[in-house]
C-alpha positions as CSV (number, residue, x, y, z in Angstrom):
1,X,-14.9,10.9,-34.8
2,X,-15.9,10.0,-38.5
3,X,-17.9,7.5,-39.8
4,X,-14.8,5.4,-41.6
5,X,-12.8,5.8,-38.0
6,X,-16.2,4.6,-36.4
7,X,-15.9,1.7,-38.2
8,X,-12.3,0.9,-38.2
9,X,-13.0,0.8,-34.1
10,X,-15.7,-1.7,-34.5
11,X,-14.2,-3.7,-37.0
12,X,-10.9,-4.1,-34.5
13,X,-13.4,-4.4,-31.5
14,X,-15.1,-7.2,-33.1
15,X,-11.7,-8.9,-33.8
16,X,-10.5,-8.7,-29.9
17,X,-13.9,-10.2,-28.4
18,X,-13.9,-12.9,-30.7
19,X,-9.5,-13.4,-29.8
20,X,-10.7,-13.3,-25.9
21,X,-13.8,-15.7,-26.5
22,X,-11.7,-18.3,-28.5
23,X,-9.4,-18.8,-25.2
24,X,-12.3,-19.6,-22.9
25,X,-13.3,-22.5,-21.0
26,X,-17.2,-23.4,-20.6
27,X,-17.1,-22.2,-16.9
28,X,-16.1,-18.8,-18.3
29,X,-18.9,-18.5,-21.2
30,X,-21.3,-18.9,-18.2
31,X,-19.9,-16.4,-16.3
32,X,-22.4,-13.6,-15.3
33,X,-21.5,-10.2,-17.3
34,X,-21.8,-6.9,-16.6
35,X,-24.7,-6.7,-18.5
36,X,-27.9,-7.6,-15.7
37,X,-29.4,-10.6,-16.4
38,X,-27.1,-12.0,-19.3
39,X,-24.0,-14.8,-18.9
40,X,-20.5,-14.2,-20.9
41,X,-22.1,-16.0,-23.8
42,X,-25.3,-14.0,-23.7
43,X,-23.4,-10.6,-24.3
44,X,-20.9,-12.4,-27.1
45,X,-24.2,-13.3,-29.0
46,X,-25.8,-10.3,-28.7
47,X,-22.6,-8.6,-30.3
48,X,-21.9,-11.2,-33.0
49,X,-25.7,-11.0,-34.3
50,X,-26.0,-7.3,-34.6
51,X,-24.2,-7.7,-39.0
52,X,-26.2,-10.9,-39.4
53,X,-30.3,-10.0,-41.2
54,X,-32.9,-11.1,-38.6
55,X,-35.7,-12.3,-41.1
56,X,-38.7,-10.4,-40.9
57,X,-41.3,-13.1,-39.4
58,X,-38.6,-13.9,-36.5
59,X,-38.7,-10.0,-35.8
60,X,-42.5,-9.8,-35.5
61,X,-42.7,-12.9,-33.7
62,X,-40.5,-11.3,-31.3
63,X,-42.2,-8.7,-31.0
64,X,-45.5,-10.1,-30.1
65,X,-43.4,-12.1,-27.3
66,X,-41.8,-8.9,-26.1
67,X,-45.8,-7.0,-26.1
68,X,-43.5,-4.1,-27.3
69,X,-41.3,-3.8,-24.7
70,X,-37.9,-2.6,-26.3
71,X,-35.6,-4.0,-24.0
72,X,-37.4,-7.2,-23.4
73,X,-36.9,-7.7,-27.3
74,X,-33.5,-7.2,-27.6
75,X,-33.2,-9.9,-24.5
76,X,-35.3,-12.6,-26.7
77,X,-33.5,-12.0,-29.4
78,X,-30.5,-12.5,-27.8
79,X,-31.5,-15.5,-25.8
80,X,-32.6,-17.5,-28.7
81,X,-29.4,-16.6,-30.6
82,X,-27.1,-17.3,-27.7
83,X,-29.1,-21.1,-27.3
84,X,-28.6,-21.8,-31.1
85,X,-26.3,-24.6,-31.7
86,X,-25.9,-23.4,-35.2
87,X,-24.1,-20.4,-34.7
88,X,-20.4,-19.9,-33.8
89,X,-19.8,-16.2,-32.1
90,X,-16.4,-16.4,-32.5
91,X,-16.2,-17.5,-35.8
92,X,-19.1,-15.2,-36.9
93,X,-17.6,-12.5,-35.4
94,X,-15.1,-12.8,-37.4
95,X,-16.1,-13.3,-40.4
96,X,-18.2,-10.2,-40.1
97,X,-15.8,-7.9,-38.4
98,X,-15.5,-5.6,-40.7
99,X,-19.3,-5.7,-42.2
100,X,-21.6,-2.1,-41.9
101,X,-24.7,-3.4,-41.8
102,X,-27.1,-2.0,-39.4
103,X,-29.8,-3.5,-38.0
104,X,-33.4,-1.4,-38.6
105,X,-33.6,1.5,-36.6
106,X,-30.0,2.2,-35.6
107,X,-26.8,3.6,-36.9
108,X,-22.7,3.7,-36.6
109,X,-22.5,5.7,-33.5
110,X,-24.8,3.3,-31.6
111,X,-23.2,0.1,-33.4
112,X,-19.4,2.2,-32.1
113,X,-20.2,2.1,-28.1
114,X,-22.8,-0.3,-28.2
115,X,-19.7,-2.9,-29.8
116,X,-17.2,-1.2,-27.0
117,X,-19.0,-1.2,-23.9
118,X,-20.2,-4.7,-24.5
119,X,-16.8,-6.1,-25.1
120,X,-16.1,-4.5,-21.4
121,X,-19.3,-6.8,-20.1
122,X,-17.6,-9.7,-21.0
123,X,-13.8,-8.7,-20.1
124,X,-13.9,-7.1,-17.0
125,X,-16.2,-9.9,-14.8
126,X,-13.4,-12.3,-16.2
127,X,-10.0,-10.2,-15.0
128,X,-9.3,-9.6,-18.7
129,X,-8.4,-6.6,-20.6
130,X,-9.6,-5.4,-23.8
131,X,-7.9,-1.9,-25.0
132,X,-9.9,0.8,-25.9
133,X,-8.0,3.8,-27.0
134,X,-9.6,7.1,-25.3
135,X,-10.2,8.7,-28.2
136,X,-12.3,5.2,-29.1
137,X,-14.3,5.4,-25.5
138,X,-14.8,9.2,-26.1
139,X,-16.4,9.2,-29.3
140,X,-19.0,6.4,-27.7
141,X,-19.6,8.4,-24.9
142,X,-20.7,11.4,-27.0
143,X,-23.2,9.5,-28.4
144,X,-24.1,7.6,-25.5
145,X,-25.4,10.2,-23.2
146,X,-27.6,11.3,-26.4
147,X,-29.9,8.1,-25.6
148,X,-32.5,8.0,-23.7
149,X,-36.0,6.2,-24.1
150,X,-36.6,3.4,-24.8
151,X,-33.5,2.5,-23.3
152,X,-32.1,4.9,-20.6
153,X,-33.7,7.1,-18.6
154,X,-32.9,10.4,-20.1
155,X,-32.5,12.4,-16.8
156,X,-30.0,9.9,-15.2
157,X,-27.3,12.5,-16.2
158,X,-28.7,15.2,-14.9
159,X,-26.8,17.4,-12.4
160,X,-23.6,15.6,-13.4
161,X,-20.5,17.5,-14.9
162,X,-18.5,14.1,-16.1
163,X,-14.8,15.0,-17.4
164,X,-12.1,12.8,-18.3
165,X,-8.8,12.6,-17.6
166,X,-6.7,11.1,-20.4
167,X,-8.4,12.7,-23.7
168,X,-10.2,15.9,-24.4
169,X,-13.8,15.1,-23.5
170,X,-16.9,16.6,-21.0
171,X,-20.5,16.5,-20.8
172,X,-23.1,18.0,-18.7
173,X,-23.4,20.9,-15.7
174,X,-23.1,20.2,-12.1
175,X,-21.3,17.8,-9.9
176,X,-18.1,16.6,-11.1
177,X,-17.0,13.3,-11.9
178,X,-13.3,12.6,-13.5
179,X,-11.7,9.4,-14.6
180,X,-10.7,8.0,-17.8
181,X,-12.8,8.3,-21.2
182,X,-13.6,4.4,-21.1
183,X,-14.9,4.1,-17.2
184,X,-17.3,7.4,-17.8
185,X,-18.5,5.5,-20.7
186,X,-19.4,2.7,-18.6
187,X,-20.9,4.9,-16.2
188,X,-23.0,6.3,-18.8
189,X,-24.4,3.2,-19.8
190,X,-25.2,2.0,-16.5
191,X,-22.4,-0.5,-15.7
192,X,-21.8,0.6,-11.7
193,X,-17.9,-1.0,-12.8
194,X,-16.3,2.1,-13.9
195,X,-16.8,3.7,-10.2
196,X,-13.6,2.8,-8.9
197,X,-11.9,4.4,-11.4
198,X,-13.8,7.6,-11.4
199,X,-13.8,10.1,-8.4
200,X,-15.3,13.5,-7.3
201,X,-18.1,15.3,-5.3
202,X,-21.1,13.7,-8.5
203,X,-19.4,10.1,-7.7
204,X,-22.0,9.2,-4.8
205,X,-25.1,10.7,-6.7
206,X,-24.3,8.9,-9.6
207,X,-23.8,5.7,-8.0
208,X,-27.4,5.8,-6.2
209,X,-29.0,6.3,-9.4
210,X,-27.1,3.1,-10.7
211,X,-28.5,1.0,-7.8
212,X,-32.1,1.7,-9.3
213,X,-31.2,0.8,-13.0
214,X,-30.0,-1.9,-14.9
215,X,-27.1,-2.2,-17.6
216,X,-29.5,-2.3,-20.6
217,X,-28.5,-3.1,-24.2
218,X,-27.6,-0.6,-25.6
219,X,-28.1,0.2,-29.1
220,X,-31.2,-0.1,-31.5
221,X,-31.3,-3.7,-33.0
């Protein structure tokens, strides 16, 4: 998929989160989400900060907190933004829907699944759908399995054949797992949820290595 397709996906994805988050009641933005560790509102901040220009001071600061832990940075940063009185995810999401700005050290195709997946951590904890087109979930999963450290463990594919079932995609030797584009993209990414729509002889394998791992952030912010 393209870079100006990439974007038009985002852009749309942006739209639907903030359209699911306006409807919410409290109880729901403190729902847990698929994400380990962060509530509905957690993972809606995370997502509506990624066009927004962290200042530099704040990012060093950060940094010194997270004693250079990747992951742990990413989970301050998204703390303190989700606790912030002054900012409004849905209203910032939409008002910078269709922005390309990338955060240092990352880029379209990480901003792409990294937008997707987490609009499935707050959806699918609260019986709501979000559509993803497989052709969408595809083109994030190709980029996904790419990733490895700092965020993933790079071998958690490995031995895995994954395969889906409604678009053109594969990845990987081995045991075979089939399902739909957008659950192997969860898989991919660690979210354990896209199991029960997957099946095949690498399903068991796969879902003992996602008992040892958490669903990480996923991009580079």
């Amino acid at each position: 998929m393209d870079r100006e397709s990439s974007w038009r996906i985002i852009e749309q994805q942006r739209l639907a989160i903030a359209d699911l988050l306006a409807e919410l009641s409290d109880e729901e933005w403190d729902r847990p989400s698929l994400c380990a560790g962060w509530r509905v509102r957690d993972v809606a901040a995370h997502v509506a900060c990624v066009p927004l220009r962290i200042p530099p001071k704040t990012m060093l600061r950060t940094a010194i907190r997270a004693r250079g832990n990747y992951n742990r940075l990413i989970d301050i940063l998204t703390l303190d933004y989700a606790a912030d009185p002054d900012h409004d995810p849905v209203a910032e999401l939409r008002a910078h829907a269709a922005s390309r700005k990338l955060p240092a050290l990352t880029n379209y195709r990480n901003i792409h699944f990294d937008t997707i997946v987490h609009g499935q951590d707050i959806a699918i904890p609260l019986g709501r759908t979000l559509r993803v087109t497989p052709q969408a979930a595809a083109a994030g999963a190709d980029r996904a399995v790419e990733v490895g450290w700092p965020v993933w463990d790079r071998h958690r594919l490995d031995g895995l054949r994954l395969i889906a079932t409604d678009t053109v995609w594969t990845y990987g030797l081995g045991s075979e797992i089939r399902g739909p584009a957008l659950a192997l993209l969860l898989l991919v990414t660690g979210r354990a949820a896209g199991l029960a729509q997957v099946h095949g002889p690498g399903v068991a394998t796969l879902a003992a290595r996602l008992e040892n791992t958490s669903a990480a952030p996923a991009e580079f912010d």
